[in-house]
N, C-alpha and C positions, 0 to 999 in steps of 0.2 A: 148541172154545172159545166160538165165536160163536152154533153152533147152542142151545143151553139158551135164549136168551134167544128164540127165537121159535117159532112155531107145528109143530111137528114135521112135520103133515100136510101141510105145503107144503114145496116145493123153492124154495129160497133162493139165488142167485147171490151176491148184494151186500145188504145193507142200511145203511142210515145214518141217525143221528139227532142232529140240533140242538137245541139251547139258547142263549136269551142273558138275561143281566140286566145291569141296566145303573142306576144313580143320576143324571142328570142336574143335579148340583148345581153350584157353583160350579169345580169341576174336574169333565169327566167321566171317570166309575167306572163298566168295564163287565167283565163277563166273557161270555166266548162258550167255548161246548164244543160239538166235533162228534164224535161215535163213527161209525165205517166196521166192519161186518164183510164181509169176502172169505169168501163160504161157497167157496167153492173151496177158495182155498189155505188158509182158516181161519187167515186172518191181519186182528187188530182192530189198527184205527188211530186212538188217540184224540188231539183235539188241544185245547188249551185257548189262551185269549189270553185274558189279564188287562193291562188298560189302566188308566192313571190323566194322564187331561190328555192331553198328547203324548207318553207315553212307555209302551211296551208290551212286553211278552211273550210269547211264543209254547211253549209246550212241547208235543213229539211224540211217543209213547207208542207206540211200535209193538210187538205182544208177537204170535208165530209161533205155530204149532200145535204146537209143540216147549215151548212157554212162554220160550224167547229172549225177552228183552226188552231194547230197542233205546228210548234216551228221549234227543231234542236238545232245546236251548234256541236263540231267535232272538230278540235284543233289539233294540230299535228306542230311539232316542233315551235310553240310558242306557249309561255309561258304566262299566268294568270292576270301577272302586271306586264306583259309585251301586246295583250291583244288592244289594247285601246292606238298602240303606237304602230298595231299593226294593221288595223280600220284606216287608220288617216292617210297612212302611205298609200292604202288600196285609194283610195279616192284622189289624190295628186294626179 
């Protein structure tokens, strides 16, 4: 799963790769994404957190060398009926 994405000639234990963007406007608008690949167990772990103000997201993306795919969510400061109104503003 993970191997394709890197240099063949080399032996790979772990690799990992960041990202963030971010708007510093009147609220801030940030998104962060981390990718993990386990060459071992050929298990990728991606994570994203999308924030707006004080109120964030989290989701985990874990997919196995089986293709199992395993995805949580972890919210921070919204509340069970605020996250559908809080998806839509992410996407405006």
């Amino acid at each position: 799963v993970c191997s394709s994405d890197l240099d063949k000639s080399k032996s790979y234990q772990k690799y990992s790769e960041f990202r963030k963007s971010y708007f510093n406007g009147p609220s801030m608008i940030e998104e962060v994404r981390e990718r993990t690949c386990d060459g071992t167990s050929g298990t990728v772990k991606e994570t994203t957190t999308r924030r707006i103000g004080d109120k964030w997201c989290t989701i985990e993306e874990e997919t196995k060398k089986n293709g199992e795919k395993v995805t949580r969510e972890k919210w921070h400061n919204v509340s069970d009926n605020e996250v559908d109104k809080f998806k839509k503003k992410w996407e405006k």
